[in-house]
C-alpha positions as CSV (number, residue, x, y, z in Angstrom):
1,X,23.3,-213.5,30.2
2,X,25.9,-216.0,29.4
3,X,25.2,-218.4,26.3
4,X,24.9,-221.6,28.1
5,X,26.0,-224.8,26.2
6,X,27.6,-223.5,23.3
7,X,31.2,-223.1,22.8
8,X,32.1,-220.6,20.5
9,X,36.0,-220.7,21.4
10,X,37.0,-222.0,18.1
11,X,35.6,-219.5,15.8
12,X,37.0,-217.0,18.4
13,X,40.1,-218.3,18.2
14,X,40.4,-218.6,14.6
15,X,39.3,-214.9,14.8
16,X,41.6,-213.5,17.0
17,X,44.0,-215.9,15.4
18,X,43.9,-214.2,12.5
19,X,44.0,-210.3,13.9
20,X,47.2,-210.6,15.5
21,X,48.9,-211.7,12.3
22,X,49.7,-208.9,10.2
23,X,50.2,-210.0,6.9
24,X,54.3,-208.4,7.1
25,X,55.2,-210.7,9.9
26,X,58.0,-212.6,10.3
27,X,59.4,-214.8,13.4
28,X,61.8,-213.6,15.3
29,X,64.5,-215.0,17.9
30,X,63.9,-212.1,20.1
31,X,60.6,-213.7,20.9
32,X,59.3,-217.0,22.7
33,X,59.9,-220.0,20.3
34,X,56.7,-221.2,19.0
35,X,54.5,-218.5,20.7
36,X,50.5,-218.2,19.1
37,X,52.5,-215.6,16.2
38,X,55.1,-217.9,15.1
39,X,52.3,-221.3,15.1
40,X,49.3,-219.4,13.1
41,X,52.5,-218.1,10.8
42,X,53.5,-222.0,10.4
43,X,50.2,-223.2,9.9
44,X,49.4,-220.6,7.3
45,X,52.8,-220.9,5.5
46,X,52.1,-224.9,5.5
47,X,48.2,-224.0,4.6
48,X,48.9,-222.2,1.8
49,X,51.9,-224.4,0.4
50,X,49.5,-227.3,0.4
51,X,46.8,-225.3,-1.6
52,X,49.5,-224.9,-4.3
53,X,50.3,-228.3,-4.0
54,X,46.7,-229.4,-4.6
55,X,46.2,-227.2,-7.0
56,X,49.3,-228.2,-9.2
57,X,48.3,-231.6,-8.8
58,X,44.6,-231.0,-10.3
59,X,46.4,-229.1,-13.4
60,X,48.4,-232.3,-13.9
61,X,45.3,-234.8,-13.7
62,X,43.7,-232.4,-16.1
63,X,46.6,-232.5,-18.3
64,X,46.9,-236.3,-18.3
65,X,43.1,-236.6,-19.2
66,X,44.3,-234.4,-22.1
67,X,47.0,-235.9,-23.1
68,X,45.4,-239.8,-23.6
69,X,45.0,-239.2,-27.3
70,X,46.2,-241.9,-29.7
71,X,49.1,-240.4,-31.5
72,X,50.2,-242.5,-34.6
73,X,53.6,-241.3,-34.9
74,X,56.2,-243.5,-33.1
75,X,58.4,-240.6,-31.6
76,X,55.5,-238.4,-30.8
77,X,54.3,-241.3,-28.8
78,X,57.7,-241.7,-27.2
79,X,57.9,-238.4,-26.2
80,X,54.2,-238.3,-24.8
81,X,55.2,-241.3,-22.4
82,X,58.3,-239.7,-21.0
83,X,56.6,-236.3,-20.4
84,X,53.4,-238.4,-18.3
85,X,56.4,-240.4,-16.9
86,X,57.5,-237.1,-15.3
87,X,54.3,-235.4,-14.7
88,X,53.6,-238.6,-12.6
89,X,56.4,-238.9,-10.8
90,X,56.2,-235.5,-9.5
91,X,52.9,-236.0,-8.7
92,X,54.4,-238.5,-6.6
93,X,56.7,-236.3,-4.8
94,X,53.9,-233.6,-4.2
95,X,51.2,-236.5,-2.8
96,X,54.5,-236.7,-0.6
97,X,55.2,-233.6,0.3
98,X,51.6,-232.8,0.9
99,X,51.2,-235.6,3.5
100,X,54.5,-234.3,5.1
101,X,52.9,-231.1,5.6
102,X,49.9,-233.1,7.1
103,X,51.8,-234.4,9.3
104,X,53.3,-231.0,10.1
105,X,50.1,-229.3,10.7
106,X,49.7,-232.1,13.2
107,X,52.6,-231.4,15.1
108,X,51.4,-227.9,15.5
109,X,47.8,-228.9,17.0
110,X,49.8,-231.1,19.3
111,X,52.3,-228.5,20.4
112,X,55.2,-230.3,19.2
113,X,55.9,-228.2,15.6
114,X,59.1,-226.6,15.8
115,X,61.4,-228.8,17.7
116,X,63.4,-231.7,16.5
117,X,62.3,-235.5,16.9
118,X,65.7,-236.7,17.8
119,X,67.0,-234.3,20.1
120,X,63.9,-232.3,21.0
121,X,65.7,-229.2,20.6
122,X,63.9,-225.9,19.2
123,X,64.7,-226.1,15.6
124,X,66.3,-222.6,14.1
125,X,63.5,-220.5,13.1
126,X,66.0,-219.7,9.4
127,X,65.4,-223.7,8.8
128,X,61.7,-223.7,9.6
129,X,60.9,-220.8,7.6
130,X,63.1,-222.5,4.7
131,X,61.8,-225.5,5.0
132,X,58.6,-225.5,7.4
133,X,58.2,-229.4,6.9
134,X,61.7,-230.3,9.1
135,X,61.4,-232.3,12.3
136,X,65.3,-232.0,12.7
137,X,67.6,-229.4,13.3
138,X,70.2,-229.1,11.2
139,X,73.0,-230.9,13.2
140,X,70.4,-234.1,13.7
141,X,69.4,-233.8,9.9
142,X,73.6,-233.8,9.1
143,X,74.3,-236.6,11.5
144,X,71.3,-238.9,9.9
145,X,72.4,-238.1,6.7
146,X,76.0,-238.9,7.2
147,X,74.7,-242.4,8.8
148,X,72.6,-243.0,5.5
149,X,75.9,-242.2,3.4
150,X,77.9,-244.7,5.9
151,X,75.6,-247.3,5.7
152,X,74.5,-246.9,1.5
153,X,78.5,-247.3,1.1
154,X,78.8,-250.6,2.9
């Protein structure tokens, strides 16, 4: 008999999800852009890139707790500042990244990952894999940038 009022589709999906991945697997062009392979092999490349994020990020926290000795001498000092300067701004840059990839794993639970915001082309599996964070293809990417450039040089 059928179990009646609970929906075990989720875990099943993350199950079979996870079966028909093999761990060699690379998108293809030869195959339907975006299919259920290419998505879970998104979500885990943006998954696991995130973990390494975080986990950088708790090294550097840790490291800044460290490093909030007094140190007397005047250059040591210096130096100490410049290096927390850095460690903070890349800190930065990750908190960044990290919510880009957020917003990626978004697009892929609303079936919009992989094609580009401004012309709503697929964008080329090479780029995605490179970068999985894009929401442009290259030629919309190239044609915002050169805007930027035109309107930076005003």
């Amino acid at each position: 008999m059928p179990d009646i009022g609970h929906d075990h589709r989720a875990d099943g999906e993350q199950m079979k999800a996870e079966s028909f991945l093999p761990d060699d697997y690379r998108p293809a062009e030869d195959e339907p852009f975006m299919n259920e392979r290419q998505t879970e092999y998104f979500r885990r490349k943006l998954l696991a890139w995130k973990a390494d994020l975080l986990a950088d990020s708790r090294d550097t926290i840790e490291g800044l707790q460290d490093s909030t000795r007094n140190i007397p001498d005047v250059t040591d000092r210096a130096s100490e500042e410049t290096d927390r300067a850095i460690e903070l701004r890349t800190r930065d840059r990750q908190r960044k990244l990290v919510a880009k990839i957020d917003s990626a794993l978004r697009r892929i639970d609303e079936g919009e990952y992989g094609y580009c915001e401004v012309t709503g082309e697929p964008i080329s599996l090479k780029r995605l894999d490179a970068r999985p964070i894009a929401t442009m293809s290259l030629e919309a990417q190239e044609r915002h940038e050169r805007r930027e450039k035109v309107h930076r040089d005003d």
